[in-house]
N, C-alpha and C positions, 0 to 999 in steps of 0.2 A: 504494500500500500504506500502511494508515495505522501510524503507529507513533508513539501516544502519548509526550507529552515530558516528562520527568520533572522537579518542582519540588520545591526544597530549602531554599527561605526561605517564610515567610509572605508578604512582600512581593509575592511572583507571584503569589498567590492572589486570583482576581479577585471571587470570592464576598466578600472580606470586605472589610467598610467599614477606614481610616484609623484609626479610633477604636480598632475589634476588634487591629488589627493590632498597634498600641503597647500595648494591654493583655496581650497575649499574648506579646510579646517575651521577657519573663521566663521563661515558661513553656518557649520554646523555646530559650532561652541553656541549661535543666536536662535538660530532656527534647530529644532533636533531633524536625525534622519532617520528611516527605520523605512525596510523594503521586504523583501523574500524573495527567496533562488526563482523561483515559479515568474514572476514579474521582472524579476531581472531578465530573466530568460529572453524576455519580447524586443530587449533593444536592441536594435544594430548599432554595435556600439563604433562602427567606421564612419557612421554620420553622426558629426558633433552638434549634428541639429536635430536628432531623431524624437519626433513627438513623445514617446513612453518613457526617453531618457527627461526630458523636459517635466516630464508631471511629476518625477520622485527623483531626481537624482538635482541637489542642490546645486545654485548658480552664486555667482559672485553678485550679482546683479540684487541679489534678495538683501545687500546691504545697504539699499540707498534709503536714505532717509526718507520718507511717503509714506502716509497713510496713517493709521492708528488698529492699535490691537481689538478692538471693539467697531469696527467701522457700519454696522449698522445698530451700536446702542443697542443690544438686547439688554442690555444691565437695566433699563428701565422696565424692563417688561417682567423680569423675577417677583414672583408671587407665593411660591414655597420653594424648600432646598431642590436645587435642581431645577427651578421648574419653572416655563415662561407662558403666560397668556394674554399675547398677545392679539389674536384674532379670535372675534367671540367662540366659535364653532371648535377649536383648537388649541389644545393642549401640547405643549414643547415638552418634553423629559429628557433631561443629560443622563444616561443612563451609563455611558462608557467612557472613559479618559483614556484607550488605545483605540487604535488603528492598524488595519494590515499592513499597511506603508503610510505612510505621513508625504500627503500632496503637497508640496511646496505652491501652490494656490490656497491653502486652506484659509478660510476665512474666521475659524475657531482654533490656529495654533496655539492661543492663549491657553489651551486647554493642557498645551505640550508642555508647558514653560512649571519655572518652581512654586511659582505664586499661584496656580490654577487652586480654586478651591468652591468652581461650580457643581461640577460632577458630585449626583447622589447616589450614595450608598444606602439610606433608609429613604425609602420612600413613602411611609408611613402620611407623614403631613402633605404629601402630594396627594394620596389617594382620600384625605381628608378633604383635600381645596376640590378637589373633581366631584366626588359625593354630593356636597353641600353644591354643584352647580349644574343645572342640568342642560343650560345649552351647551354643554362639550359633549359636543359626539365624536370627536377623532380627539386619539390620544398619536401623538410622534415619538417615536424612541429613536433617540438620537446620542451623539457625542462628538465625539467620537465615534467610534461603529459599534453599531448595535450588534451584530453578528460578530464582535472580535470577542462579547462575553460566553462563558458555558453556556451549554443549552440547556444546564438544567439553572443557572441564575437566570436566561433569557426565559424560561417557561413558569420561574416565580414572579416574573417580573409581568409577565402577558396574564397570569390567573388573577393574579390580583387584581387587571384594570379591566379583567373582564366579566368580573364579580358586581361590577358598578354596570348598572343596566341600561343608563341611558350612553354608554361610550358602546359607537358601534362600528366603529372603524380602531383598529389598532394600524399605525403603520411602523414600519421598520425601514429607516434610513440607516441605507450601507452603500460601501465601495468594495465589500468581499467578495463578491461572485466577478470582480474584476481584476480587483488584487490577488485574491486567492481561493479561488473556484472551491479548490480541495477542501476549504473547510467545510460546505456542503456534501463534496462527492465521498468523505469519509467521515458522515454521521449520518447513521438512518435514523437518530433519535428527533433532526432536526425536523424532516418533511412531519414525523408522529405529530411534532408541536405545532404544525400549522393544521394538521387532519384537527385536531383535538381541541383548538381556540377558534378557529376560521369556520364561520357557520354560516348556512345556509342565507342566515339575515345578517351577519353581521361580519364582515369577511377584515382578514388581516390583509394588507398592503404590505409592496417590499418594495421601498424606491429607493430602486440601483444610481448611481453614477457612473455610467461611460462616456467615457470624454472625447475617446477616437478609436474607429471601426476597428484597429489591432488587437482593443483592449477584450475582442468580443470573439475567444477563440473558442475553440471547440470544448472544452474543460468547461470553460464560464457555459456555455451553450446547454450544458448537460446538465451541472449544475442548476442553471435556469427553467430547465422541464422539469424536475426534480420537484422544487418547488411548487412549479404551476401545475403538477398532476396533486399534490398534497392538500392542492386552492387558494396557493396564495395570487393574490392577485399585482401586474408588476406597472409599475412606471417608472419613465428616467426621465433624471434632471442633468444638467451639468454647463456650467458654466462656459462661455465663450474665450480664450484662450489664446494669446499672441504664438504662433511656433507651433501651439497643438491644433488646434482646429478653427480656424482664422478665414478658411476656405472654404466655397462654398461648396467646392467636392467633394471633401471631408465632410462638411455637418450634412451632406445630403446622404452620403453614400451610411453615415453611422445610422442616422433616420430611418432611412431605407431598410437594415439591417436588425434595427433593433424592432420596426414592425414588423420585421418577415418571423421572426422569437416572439412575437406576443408580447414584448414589451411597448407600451403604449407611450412616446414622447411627450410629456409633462411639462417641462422648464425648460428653455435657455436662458441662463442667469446671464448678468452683466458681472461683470469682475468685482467685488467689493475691492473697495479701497483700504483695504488690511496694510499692515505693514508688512515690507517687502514683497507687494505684489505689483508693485507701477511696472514693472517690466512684460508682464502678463497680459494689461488692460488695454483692449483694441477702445479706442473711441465710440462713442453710442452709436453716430448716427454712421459711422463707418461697420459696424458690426450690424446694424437692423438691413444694409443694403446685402451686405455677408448672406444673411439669414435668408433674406427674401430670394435672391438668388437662389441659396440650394432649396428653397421651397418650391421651385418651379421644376425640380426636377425628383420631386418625391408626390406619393398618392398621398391622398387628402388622407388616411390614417397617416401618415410618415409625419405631416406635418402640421400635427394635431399643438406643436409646443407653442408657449407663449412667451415671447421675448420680454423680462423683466427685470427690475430694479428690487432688491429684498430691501429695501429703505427704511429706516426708523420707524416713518411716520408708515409703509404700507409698502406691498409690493406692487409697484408702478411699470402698465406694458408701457412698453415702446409701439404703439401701432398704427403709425405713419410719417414721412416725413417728405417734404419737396421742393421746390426751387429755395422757399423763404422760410417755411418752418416746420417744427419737428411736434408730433403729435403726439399725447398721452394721457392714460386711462389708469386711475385706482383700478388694477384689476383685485384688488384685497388691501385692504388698511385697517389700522388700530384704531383708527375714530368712526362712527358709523356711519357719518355725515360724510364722511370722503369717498365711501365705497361707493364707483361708480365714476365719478366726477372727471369728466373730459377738462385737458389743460393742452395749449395751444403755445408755443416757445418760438422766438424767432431761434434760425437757424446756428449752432454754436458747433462748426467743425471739430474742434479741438475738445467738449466737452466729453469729461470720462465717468462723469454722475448725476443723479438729478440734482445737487448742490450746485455743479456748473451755470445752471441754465436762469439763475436769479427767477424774477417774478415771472409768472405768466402771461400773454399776451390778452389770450383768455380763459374763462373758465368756467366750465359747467356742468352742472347738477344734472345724472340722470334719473329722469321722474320715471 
């Protein structure tokens, strides 16, 4: 049974030369690193520009001073240990502080670092704040990766929020069936866990992260039936990406791929403005042309995603832009009153946030 071995210095990284390795040190004394042979495996490591070397394997670049560790303020939205509710319907649960590999995109490295001390280990008072509120019908487990925990803390973790009656979605955010398939393909206890929570009325979700068509090999692909005959039910998000998937061939061709698997496109994020991510962030209205391109060459399931902004105040589409200005929609917000509300911008090339784009030109409530 193979069972990829997990590496956590540069120094075991057999892809890279002596030279890369001490140039990099600095990088990963700020940002940590952590991979698997399994994932290491996908890069060609003779292209210094190779997409999968880009998603986990640290850049010098991650030292420029930009952004902030918290760049879309979730610290406002903490309402028990671990736990964010921020959108009425929707429950946040930090359930994990690992990961199968550590994305140098990630937007919650704060979770890596020494001071992290979001991540809950009793969830008691969480399942208190859900009980006492019944518009939460989706519960998110998150972290870090929710599938880097055992399956049997993952199945105390799922009983328990499935004991409260009005939560009827549990969902599962992970990057494991990309990072490392194998931890599904060598446990039959996991699929048990989705037959035995995932019901007929009230089904668990598993929202994957593929970032680029490489990451979707045959292992992940097994993996991912595995699941879906057990009923879990699958959507991918992932971010837009300078070097990984910047293309319109690429976001079409993962699209494509990831509908032909049953997994249903969900999200294209916008790059948070995290620290040490500026080198990653394609421009908004240079990424929604990205988008729309490879939309013209995917079926209406393929490209079912919504181009958006995870933003403080709400997550904001991107959904239009033209000679003069750039067009956007509360497709979900923290205030009830925003959800919905069309906003009109003149045109800002160089914008890389909705911060860029100052006040609205216009703006409007949909009734």
């Amino acid at each position: 049974m193979y069972q990829p071995k997990y590496i956590t210095g540069l120094a075991k990284v057999p892809g890279l030369s002596a030279a890369e390795k001490q140039a990099l040190a600095k990088v990963q004394d700020k940002f940590a690193f952590r991979s698997n042979e399994y994932y290491l495996s996908l890069i060609d490591w003779s292209d210094p520009h190779d997409p999968i070397r880009r998603i986990v394997i640290p850049d010098p670049a991650e030292l420029e001073e930009w952004g902030t560790l918290d760049a879309s303020e979730e610290s406002q939205y903490i309402v028990a240990p671990g736990m964010e509710h921020k959108y009425e319907q929707t429950a946040l649960v930090l359930v994990s502080d690992m990961c199968a590999g550590f994305c140098r995109y990630c937007f919650r490295k704060r979770l890596f670092m020494d001071t992290n001390r979001e991540v809950v280990r009793d969830i008691s008072k969480d399942l208190s704040y859900i009980a006492s509120h019944p518009e939460i019908t989706n519960v998110l487990l998150s972290g870090g990766d929710t599938l880097f925990l055992s399956t049997k803390q993952l199945e105390n973790i799922i009983r328990q929020f499935r004991e409260i009656d009005h939560v009827r979605i549990i969902r599962i955010g992970t990057k494991v069936p990309a990072y490392n398939p194998y931890r599904i393909l060598n446990d039959p206890q996991l699929p048990d866990v989705i037959r035995k929570y995932g019901t007929d009325e009230k089904k668990i979700y598993i929202i994957t992260q593929f970032n680029h068509p490489r990451e979707l090999t045959k292992p992940a692909i097994r993996g991912i039936n595995i699941l879906q005959d057990a009923g879990a039910v699958f959507a991918n998000q992932t971010p837009i990406l300078r070097g990984i998937n910047d293309d319109p061939d690429v976001v079409a061709e993962l699209h494509r791929n990831l509908s032909f698997v049953g997994i249903a496109p969900y999200y294209v994020f916008q790059c948070r403005p995290t620290l040490g991510n500026r080198h990653f962030v394609v421009p908004v209205e240079e990424a929604y042309f990205i988008l729309e391109k490879a939309k013209m060459n995917c079926s209406g399931l393929a490209k079912r995603f919504t181009f958006a902004m995870s933003h403080v105040c709400g997550k904001i589409a991107v959904v239009g832009v033209d000679d003069e200005r750039t067009y956007m929609k509360y497709h979900q917000a923290a205030s009830w009153d925003d959800i919905g509300k069309c906003m009109s911008f003149n045109r800002t090339p160089g914008a890389l946030w909705f911060d860029d784009y100052g006040c609205p030109v216009s703006e409007k409530r949909v009734e």
